[in-house]
C-alpha positions in Angstrom: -108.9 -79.2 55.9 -105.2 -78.6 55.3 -104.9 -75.0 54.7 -102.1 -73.7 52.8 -100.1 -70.3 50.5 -98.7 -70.2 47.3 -96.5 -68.3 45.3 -93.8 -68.8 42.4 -90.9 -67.0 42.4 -89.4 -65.7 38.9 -86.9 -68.4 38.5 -90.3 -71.0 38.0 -89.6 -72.7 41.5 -93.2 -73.6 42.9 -93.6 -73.0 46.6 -96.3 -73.7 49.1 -96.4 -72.8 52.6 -98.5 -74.5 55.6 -98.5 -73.1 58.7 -98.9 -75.3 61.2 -98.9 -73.0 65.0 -98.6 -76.0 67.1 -94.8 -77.3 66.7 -91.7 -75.7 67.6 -90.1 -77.7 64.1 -89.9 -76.6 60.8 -90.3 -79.4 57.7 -88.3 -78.0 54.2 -89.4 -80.7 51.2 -88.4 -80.4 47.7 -89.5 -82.9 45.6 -87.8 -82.6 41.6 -90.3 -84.3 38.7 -88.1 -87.0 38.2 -87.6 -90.5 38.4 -86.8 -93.4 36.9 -89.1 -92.9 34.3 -87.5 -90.3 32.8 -83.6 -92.4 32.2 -82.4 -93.5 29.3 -82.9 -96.9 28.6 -79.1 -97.3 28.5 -78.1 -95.6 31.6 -81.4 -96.7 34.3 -80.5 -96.3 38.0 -79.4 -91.8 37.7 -82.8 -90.6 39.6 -81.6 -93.2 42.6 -77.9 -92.5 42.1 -78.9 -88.4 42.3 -80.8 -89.2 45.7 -77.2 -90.2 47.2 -74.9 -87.6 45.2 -77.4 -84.7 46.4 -76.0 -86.3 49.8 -72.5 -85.4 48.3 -71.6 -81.9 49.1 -71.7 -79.1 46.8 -69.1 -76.2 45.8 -69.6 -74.5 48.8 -70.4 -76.9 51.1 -68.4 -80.4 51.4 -70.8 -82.1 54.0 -74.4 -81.6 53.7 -75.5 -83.3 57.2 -73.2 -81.5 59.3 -74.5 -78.2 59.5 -77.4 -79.4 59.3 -77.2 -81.7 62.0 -75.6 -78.8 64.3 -78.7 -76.8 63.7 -80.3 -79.7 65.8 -82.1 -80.8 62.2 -82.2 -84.5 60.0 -82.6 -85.3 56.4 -83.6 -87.7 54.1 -84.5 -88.5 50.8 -86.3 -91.3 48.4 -86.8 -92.1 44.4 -89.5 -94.0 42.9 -90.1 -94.3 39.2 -92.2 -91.0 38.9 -90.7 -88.5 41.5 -87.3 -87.8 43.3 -88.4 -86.4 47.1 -85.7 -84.7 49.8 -86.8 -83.5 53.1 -85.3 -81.7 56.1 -87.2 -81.4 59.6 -85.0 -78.9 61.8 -85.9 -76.7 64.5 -88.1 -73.5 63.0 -85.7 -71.1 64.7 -83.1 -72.5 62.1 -84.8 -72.9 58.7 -82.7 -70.6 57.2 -80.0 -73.7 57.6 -82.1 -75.8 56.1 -82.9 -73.5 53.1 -79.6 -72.4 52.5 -78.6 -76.3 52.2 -81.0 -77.2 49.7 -80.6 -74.2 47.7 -76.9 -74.6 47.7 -76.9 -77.5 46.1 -79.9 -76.9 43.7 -77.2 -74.2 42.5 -74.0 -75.6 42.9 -73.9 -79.6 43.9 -69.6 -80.6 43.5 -69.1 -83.4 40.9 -66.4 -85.1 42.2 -64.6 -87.7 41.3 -64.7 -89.0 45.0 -68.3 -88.3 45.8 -69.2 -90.3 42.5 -67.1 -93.2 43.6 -68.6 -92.9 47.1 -72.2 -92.9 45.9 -71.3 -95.4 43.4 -70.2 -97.7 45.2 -73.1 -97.4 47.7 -76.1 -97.8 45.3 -74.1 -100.6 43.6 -74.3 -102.1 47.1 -77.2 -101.5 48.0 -78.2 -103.2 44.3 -76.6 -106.2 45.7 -77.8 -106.3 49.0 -81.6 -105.5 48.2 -82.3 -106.9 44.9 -79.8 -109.7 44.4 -78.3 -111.2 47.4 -82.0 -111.8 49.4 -85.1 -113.8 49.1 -87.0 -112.3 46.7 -84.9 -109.2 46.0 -85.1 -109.4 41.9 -89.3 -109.8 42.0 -89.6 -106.9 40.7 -86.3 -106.1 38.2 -88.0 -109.6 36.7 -92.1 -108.6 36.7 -91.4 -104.9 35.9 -90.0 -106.3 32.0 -92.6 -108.8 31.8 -95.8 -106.1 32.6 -94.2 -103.3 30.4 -93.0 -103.2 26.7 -92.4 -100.0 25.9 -93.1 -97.7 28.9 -90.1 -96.8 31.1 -91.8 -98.5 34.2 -90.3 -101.6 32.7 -87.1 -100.9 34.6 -87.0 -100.9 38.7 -85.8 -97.1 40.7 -83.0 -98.9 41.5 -81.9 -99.5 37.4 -82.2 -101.9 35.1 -78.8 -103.6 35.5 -75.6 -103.1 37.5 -73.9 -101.9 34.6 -74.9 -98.8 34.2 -73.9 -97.6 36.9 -70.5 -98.9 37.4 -70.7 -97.3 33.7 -71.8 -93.6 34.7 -69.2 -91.4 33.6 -68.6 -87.9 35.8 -70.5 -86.4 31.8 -73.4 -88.4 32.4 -73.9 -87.5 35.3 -73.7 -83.5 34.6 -75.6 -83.6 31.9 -78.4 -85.8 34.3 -78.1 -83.4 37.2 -78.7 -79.7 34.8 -81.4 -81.4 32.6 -83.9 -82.2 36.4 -82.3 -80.2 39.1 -83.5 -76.8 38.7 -86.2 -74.3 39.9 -88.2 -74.9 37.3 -88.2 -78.7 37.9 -89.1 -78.0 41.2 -91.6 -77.8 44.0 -90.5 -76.3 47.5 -92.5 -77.0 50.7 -91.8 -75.2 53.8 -94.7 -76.0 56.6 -93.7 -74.4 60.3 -95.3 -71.5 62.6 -94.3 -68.5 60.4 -95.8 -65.7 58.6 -96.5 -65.9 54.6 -94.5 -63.1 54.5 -91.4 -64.6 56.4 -91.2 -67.6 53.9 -91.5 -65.4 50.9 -88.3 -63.5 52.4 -86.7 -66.5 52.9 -87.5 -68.5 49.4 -86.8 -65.3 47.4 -83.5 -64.7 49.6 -82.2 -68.2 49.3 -83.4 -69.6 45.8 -84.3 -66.2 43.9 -80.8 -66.1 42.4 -80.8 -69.6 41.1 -81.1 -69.5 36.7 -84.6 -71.2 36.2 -83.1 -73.7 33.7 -85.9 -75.1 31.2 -88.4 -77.7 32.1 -87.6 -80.9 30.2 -90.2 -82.2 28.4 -91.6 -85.9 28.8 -92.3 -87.3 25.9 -92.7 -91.2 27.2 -93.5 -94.1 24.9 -97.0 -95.2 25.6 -97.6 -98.5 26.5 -99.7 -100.3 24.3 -102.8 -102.3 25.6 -102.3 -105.5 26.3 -103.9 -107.9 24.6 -103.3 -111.8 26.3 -102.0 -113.0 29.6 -98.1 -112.8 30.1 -96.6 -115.5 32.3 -93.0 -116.6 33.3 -91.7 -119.1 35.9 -88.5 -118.3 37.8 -86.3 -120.6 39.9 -84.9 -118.7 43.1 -83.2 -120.1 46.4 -86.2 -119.0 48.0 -88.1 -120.4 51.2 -91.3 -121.0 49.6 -93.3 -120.7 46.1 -94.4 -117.0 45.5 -96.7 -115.8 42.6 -97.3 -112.0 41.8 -100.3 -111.1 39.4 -100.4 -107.9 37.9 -103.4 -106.0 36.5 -102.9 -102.8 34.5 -104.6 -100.0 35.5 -105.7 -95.9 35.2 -103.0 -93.6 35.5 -103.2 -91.8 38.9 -104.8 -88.6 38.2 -107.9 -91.0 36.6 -110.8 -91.2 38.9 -110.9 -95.1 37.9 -107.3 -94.4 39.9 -109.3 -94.1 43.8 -111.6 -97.3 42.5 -108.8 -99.2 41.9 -107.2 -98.6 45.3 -110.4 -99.7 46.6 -110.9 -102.4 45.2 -107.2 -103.5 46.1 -108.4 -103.4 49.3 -111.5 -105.4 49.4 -109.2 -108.1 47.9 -106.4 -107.9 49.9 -105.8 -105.4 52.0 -105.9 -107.3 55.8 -107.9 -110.3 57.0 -111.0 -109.3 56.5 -110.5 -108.9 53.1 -111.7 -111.3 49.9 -108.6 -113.3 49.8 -107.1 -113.7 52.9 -110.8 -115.3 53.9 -111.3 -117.7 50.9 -107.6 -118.7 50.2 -105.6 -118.3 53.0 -108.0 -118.8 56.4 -110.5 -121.5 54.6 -109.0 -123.5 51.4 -105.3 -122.9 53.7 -103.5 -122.4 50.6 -101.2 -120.0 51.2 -99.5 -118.7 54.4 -99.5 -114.8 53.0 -101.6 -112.8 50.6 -102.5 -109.4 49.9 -103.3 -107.0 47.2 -102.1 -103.4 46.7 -101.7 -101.0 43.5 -97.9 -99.5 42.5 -99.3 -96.0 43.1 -97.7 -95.1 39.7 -98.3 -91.4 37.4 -98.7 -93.3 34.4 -100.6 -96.3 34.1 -100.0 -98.7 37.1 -100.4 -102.5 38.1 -102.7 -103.2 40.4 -100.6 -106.4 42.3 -101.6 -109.8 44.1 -98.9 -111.5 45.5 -98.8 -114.2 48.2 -96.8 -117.6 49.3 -97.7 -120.8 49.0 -98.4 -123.6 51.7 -96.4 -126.4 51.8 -97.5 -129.6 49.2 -99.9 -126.7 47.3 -99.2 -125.9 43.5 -99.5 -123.1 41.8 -102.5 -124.3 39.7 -104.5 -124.7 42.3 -103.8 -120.9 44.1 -104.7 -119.9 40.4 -108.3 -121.1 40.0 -108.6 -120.0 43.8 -107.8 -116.6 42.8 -109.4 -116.3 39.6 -112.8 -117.3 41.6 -112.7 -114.7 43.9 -112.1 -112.1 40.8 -114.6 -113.7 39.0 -117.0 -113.4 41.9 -116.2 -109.6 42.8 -116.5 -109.0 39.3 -120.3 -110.8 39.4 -121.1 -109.7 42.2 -121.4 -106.0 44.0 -119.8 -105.3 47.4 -122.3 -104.9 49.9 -122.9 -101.2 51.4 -121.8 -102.7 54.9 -118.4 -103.9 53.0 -118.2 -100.9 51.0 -118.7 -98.6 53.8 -115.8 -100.6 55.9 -113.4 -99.8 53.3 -114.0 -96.0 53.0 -113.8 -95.8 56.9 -110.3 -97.3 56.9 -109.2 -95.4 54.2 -110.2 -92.2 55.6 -108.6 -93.5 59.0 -105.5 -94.3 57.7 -105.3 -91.1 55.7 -106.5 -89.2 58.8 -103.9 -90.4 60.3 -101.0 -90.2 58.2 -101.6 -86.9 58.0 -101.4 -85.6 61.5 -97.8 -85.9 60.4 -96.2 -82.4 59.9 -93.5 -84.1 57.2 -96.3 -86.2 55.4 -99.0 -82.5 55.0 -95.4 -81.5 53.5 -94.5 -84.0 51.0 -98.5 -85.0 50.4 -98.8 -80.8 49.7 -96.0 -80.9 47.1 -97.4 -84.1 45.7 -100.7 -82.9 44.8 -99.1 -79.6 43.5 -96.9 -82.0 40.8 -100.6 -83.9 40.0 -102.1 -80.4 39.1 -103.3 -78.4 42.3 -102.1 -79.5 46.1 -105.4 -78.6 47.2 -106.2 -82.4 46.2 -104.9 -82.7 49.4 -108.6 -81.8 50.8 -110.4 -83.3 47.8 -109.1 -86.8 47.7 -111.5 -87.7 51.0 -114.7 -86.5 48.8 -113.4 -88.8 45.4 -113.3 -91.9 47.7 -116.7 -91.0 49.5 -118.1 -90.8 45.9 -117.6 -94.5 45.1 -120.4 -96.3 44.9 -120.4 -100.3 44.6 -121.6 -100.5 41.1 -118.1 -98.0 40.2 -116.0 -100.7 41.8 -117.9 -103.7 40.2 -117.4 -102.1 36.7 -114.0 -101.1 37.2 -113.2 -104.7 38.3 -115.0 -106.3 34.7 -112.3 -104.1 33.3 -109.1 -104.4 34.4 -109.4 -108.5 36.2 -108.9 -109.9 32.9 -107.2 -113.1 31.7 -105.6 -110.2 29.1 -104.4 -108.2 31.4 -103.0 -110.5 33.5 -98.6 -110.5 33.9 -98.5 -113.1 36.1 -94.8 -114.5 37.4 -94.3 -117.3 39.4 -91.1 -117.6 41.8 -90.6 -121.4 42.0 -88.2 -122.4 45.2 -85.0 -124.6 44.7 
């Protein structure tokens, strides 16, 4: 049980405190409700773009590492397509640096030209490097548009194209930052051996004086259900053949959400799993495969994606697949099979969170989906599932009709 405070101050900002007596460190997260979701169709790629600008310097303070690497602390940050995450783990005797740095630039963050011509040119780098110039790099800026019409999740974190950022203009960029940074956007995670007290001094101290802003509302397209199987061939300079089905699925505050994820795993999730056993270890006909759900908000995909062996075709690894689906959708898992699962779920989460920066960000998390005491439920939701959840959740989503399936063909 992860036990933890909460209080808001008047500004709206959201913040939870963990006390955790057994480190000397101190973890500060903020994590802003915004990602790619929420861009402009025209201008994709801000959320990411803001994960490097907050990295900028503000009004006050030109270099965000170096004081904060003088206090002895580290930083980092990440964007997906729901949430934009930034976290400092520093010595506990110095939060206050750490506060006062992600306050100051919730407040004040410069817009320079230079630092938007910095960070510019470093995500359109990085766009290069990571999604055009390596083996498989554009999977996804390719089956994101294919799986989505409408719904936002149809363009990657990184953007949709190039353009738009070598098209941001210092406005855009403004008007971005004041519509998602503020304390009402926010949720603030400070986890450390101190008193409930001391962080309330500190929070109110640091971010009190910060204008609340307004919430933006999300008023997202809804994707509409899909209704036949989506399919496109691409030709890459890749080492092998590669395929990538995608399933629609529950958004992730369904419970349908935790069946999915197990279900992922009983097809693919290591090699004890449904198809590494019948596709890749007996019928040898592919050299990787594995299963896994995008972990989205909104509605998700729940992914298989593998290689092929040499002198196999992509009909073939089809009917392979499709006969496993058909039999876990025929047939339920075993309680032996079933009961494997949960255990290395629960591991893994076990695990994962013996981390003082994960408890941190997982805290903050939870708070965005409603209440971060799902922190301690989540364990009970996946002890709940029973095979004949799983075997009903799998008639519904494995369908021909909900199938996006894109093949990478090598050249």
């Amino acid at each position: 049980m992860i036990q933890f405070e909460r209080f808001t101050l008047e500004n709206g900002l959201r913040v939870i405190f963990h006390k955790d007596i057994t480190t000397p460190l101190a973890v500060v997260n903020t994590l802003y409700d915004v990602g790619a979701r929420d861009e402009d169709e025209n201008k994709t790629g801000f959320a990411h773009l803001f994960e490097h600008l907050m990295f900028g310097g503000s009004v006050n303070i030109p270099d965000f590492d170096a004081p904060l690497q003088n206090a002895g602390g580290e930083s980092n940050a990440f964007t997906s397509n729901d949430i934009t995450n930034y976290y400092d783990v520093i010595p506990a005797q110095n939060i206050e640096t750490a506060l006062w740095l992600e306050s100051d630039r919730m407040l004040s963050l410069a817009f320079t030209d230079k630092s938007l011509e910095t960070q510019r040119s470093v995500v359109m780098e990085e766009f290069k490097q990571r999604y055009l110039n390596q083996p498989y790099g554009d999977v996804w800026l390719e089956l994101r548009p294919l799986a989505y019409e409408v719904h936002p999740y149809k363009w990657a974190t990184i953007g949709k194209e190039l353009k738009h950022i070598e098209d941001a203009t210092m406005e855009d960029v403004k008007s971005f930052f004041h519509k998602h940074y503020c304390p009402s956007n926010a949720i603030l995670c400070i986890a450390g051996n101190f008193e409930l007290e001391t962080i309330k001094t500190h929070t109110e101290k640091w971010f009190g004086n910060i204008p609340s802003g307004i919430k933006p509302a999300r008023l997202l397209p809804q994707e509409p259900k899909q209704t036949s199987k989506k399919e496109k061939t691409i030709e890459r300079n890749v080492p092998s053949d590669a395929f990538y089905f995608a399933f629609k699925m529950p958004e992730r505050k369904s419970i349908e959400y935790y069946v999915v994820d197990v279900l992922s795993d009983a097809l693919g999730r290591d090699k004890s799993s449904r198809l590494y056993t019948k596709i890749q270890k007996e019928q040898k006909l592919v050299t990787e495969i594995n299963a896994y759900i995008s972990g989205s908000l909104d509605n998700g995909l729940l992914v298989i994606e593998g290689k092929l062996s040499e002198g196999k075709t992509f009909e073939e690894v089809e009917l392979a697949i499709w006969d496993v689906l058909e039999e876990i959708k025929s047939k339920q898992l075993s309680n032996e099979e079933l009961h494997r699962l949960k255990n290395k779920i629960r591991t893994a989460k076990e695990f994962q969170e013996q981390g003082l920066l994960n408890r941190t960000m997982n805290l903050c998390y939870f708070e965005l989906l409603g209440d971060a005491n799902g922190i301690n439920e989540e364990a009970i939701l996946y002890e709940k599932i029973q095979a004949e959840h799983i075997q009903a959740v799998a008639n519904e989503i494995l369908q021909e009709n909900n199938c996006t399936l894109l093949k990478v063909k090598a050249i």
